[in-house]
TILUMNU-311172 format. One record per atom (N, C-alpha, C): x, y, z. Coordinates in steps of 0.2 Angstrom, whole numbers, plus 5000, padded with zeros to 4 digits. Layout:
// residues N
XYZ;...
END
This chain:
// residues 288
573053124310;572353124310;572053074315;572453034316;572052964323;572452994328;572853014328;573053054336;572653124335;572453144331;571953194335;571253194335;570953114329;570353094333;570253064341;570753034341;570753014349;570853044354;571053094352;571153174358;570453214359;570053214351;569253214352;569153184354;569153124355;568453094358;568753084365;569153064366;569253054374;569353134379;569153194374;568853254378;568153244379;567853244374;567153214373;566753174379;567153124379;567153084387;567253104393;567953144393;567953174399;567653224400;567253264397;566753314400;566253294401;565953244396;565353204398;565353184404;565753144405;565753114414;565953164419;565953234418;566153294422;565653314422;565153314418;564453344416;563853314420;563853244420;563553214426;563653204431;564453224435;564653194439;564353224448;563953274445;563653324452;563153264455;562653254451;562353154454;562653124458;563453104455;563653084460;563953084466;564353154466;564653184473;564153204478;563153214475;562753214480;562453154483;562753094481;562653034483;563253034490;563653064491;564253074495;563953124501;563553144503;563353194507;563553194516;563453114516;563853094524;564453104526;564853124519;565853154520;565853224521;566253274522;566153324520;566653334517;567053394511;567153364505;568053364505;568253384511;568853364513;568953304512;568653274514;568553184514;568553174510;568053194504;567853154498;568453174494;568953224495;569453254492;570053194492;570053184500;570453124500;570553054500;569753044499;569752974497;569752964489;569552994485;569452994479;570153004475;570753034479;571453034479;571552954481;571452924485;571652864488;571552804484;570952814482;570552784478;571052774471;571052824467;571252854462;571852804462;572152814468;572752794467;572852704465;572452684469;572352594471;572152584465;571852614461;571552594452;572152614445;572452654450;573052704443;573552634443;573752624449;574352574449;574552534446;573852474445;573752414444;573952434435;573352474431;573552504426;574252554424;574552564427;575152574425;575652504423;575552464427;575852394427;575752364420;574952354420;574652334414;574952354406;574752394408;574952444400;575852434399;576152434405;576952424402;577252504402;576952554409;577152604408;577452614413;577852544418;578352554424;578752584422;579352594420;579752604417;579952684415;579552724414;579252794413;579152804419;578452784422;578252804430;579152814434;579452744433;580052764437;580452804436;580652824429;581152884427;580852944430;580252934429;580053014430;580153034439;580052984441;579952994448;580752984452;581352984446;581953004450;582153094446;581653114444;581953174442;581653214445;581953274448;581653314452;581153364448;581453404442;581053424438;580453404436;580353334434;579853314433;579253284439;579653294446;579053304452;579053384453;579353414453;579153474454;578353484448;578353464442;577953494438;577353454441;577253394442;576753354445;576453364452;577053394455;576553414461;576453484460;576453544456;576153584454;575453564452;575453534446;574653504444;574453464451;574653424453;574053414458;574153444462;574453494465;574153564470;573453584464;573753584459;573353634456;572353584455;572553534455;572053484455;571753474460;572053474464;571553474470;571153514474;571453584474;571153644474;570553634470;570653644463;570053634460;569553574462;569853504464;569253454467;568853484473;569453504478;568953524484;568453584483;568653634477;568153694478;567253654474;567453614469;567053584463;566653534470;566753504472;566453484478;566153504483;566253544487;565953594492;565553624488;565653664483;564953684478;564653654478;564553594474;563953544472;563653514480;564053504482;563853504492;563253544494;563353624494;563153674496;562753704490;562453664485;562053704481;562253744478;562853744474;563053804470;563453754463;562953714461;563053674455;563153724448;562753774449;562653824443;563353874443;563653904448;564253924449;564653884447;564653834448;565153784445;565353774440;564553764435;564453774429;564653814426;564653874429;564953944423;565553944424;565953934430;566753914427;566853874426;566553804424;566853774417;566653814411;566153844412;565853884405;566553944403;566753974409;567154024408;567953984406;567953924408;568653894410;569153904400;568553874397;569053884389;569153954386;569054004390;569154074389;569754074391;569854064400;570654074403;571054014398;570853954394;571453914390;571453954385;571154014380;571354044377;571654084377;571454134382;572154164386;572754144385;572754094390;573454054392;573654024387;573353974381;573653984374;574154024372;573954094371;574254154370;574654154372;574754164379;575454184384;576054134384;575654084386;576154004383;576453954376;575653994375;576153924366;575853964359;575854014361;575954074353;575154044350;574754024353;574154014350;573854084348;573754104343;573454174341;572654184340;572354214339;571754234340;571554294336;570754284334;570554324328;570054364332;569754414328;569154464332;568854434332;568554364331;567954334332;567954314338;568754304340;568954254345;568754284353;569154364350;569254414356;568254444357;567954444350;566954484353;566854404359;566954354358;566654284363;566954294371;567854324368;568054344375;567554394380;567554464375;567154504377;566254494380;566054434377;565454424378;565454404386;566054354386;565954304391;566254354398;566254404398;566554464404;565954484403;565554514399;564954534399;564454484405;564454414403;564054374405;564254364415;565154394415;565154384421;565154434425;565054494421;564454554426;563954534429;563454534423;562854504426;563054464432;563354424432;563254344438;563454384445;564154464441;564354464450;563654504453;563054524448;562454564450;562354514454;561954464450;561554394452;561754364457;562454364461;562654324466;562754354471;562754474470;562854494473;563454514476;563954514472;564654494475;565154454468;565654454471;566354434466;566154364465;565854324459;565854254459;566454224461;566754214465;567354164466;567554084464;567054084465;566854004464;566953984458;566554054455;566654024445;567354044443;567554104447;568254124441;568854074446;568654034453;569154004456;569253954452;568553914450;568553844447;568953864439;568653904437;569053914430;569653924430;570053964433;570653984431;571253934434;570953864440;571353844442;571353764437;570853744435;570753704427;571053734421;571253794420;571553804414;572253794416;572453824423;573253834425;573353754425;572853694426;572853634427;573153604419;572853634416;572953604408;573653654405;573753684407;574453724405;574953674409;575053644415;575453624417;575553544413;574853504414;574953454412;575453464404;575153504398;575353524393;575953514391;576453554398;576853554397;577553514403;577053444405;577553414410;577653354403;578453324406;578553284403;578253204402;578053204408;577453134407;576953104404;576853074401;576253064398;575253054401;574953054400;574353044401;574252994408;574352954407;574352904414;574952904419;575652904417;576152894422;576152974425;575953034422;575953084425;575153094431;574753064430;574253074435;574353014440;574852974439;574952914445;575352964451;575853014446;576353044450;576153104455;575553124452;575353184453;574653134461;574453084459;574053054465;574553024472;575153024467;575852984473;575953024477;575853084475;576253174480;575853184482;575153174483;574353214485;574353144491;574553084488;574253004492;574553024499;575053054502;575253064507;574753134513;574653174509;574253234512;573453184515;573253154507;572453114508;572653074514;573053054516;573052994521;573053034529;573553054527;573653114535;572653164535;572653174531;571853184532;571553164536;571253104531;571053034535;571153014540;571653014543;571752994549;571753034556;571853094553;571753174556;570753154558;570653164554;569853174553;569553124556;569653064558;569352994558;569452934565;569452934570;569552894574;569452854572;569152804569;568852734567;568652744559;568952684554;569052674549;568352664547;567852614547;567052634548;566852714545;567052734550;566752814550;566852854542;567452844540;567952864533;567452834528;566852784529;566552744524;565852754525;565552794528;564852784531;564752754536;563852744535;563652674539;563652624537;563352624531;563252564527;563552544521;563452474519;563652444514;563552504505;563152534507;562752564501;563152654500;563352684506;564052724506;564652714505;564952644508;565552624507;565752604500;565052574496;565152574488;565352654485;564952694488;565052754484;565552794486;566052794491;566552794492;567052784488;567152704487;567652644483;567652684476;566852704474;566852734467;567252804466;567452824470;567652894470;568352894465;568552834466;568952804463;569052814452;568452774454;568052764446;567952864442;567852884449;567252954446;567953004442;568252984447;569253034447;569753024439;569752944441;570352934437;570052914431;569552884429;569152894421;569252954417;568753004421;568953084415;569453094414;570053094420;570653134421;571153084415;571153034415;571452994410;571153024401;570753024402;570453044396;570553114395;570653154398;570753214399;571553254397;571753204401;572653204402;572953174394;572553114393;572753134386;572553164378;572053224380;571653254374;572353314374;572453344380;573153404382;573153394378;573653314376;574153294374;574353304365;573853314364;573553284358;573253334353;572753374357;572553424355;572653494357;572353534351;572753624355;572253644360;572453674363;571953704370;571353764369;571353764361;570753794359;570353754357;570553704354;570153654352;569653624359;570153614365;569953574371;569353634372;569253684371;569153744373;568353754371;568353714366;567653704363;567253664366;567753594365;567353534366;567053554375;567353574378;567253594383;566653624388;566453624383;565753654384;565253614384;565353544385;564853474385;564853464391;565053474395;565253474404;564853524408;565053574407;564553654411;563853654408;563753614402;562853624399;562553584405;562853514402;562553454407;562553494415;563053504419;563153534425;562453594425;562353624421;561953694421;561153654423;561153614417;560353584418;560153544423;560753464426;560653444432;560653514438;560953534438;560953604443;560153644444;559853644439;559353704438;558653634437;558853584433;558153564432;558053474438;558653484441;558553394443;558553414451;559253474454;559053484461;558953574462;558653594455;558053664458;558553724460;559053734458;559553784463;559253844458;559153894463;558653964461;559054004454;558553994447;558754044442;558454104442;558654164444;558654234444;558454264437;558154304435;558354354427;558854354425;559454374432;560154414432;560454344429;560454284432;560454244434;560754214425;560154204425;559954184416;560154244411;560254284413;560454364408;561154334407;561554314413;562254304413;562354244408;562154204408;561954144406;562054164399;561654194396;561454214389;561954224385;562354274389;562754304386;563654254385;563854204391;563954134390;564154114384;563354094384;562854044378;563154094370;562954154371;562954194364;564054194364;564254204369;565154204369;565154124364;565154064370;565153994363;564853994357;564254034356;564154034349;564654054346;564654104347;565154174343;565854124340;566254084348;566854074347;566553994342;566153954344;566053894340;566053894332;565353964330;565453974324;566253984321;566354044324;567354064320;567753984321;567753944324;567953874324;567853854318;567153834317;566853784311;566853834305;567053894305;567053954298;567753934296;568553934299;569253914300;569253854296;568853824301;568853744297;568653724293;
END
């Protein structure tokens, strides 16, 4: 039971701070998000380190990283990871915070899925009407956007395929996102230096960019620790829930704080969302 309170609450956090974090990526707007892609890798990485040391998980960090198996499965997740950072960025860049929203809103649908397929998690007709609702809610959107939303079913299905692999690597929570920053820290650099004549430029103009930069650091590897180890601890329906404290927050900074345009179609899709969580949160709390 304290391993699965702790798996709650450190979901809990890690959506939370996914929920506001569009705030911050639009404090970054002098990078374009290539850059912020790979500094927030760089970053990530200068802060993961020290805390591996700390904590006493050299030891692990170094086993893992003579086994090829166990780099192949971490450089999976962070392909898989970074894909998702670069699209989640360019969206909240480009005004498309609300699309963002909805796939994380859709993202615990694809972990039920993938539950299924992967770890024999089964599923009741309450489970499958939420599924149902939330394809409903993604008609509507492909009206409202005109077109295939890509953005929401990219963002989703590469965070759930993100949480299937962590699931199932042999690493733990911290020494598995050190490995997966260690394989990425090489691509982030050759960017950087691809991108950038002068080291200056990488950080802004000023003192007050260059901080928000350094934080990109803070913004990455907080959630992702907390996130990395709810996987670990909890079932992928459960994450599946709490998950939805992330794309609310996302939905409302989106729509009430930088105004990005709500349609009917818009909100119709929306609704229907809303009414899939209900559906799937009550059959949760009925189980329980």
């Amino acid at each position: 039971m304290d391993r699965t309170r702790s798996g709650v609450l450190a979901a809990l956090a890690a959506f939370f701070l996914w929920g506001v974090l569009p705030v911050f990526w639009k404090q970054l707007q002098f990078l374009p998000p290539g850059s912020i892609v790979a500094q927030r890798t760089l970053w990530s990485l200068l802060l993961l380190l020290p805390l591996v040391l700390f904590r006493g998980d050299r030891p692990e960090l170094l086993a893992g990283l003579k086994r090829p198996k166990t780099l192949l499965f971490h450089a999976l997740s962070g392909s898989l990871l970074a894909s998702n950072w670069l699209l989640y960025v360019w969206a909240t860049l480009n005004g498309h915070i609300l699309e963002g929203a909805l796939g994380y809103y859709l993202n615990p649908f694809f972990n039920m899925l993938f539950g299924t397929l992967w770890f024999g998690e089964r599923h009741n007709r309450w489970q499958f009407a939420a599924i149902a609702l939330a394809l409903v809610g993604l008609g509507f959107q492909m009206q409202a956007v005109k077109g295939f939303p890509w953005i929401s079913v990219s963002l989703a299905l590469t965070f759930a395929l993100y949480a299937v692999v962590r699931k199932k690597a042999p690493l733990g929570s911290l020494s598995g996102l050190v490995v997966e920053t260690l394989l990425l820290g090489p691509v982030a650099l050759g960017w950087l230096l691809w991108s950038y004549s002068s080291v200056p430029a990488a950080f802004g103009e000023t003192g007050i960019h260059a901080c928000w930069v350094i934080g990109t650091g803070f913004a990455t590897a907080i959630p992702l620790l907390c996130f990395g180890h709810a996987t670990r601890t909890i079932r992928l329906t459960t994450l599946g829930i709490l998950q939805f404290l992330g794309p609310t927050l996302q939905f409302l900074i989106g729509w009430l704080v930088y105004h990005e345009p709500m349609s009917t179609l818009r909100l119709v899709s929306f609704g229907f969302i809303w009414c899939a969580i209900g559906v799937y949160a009550w059959d949760a709390w009925r189980r329980r």
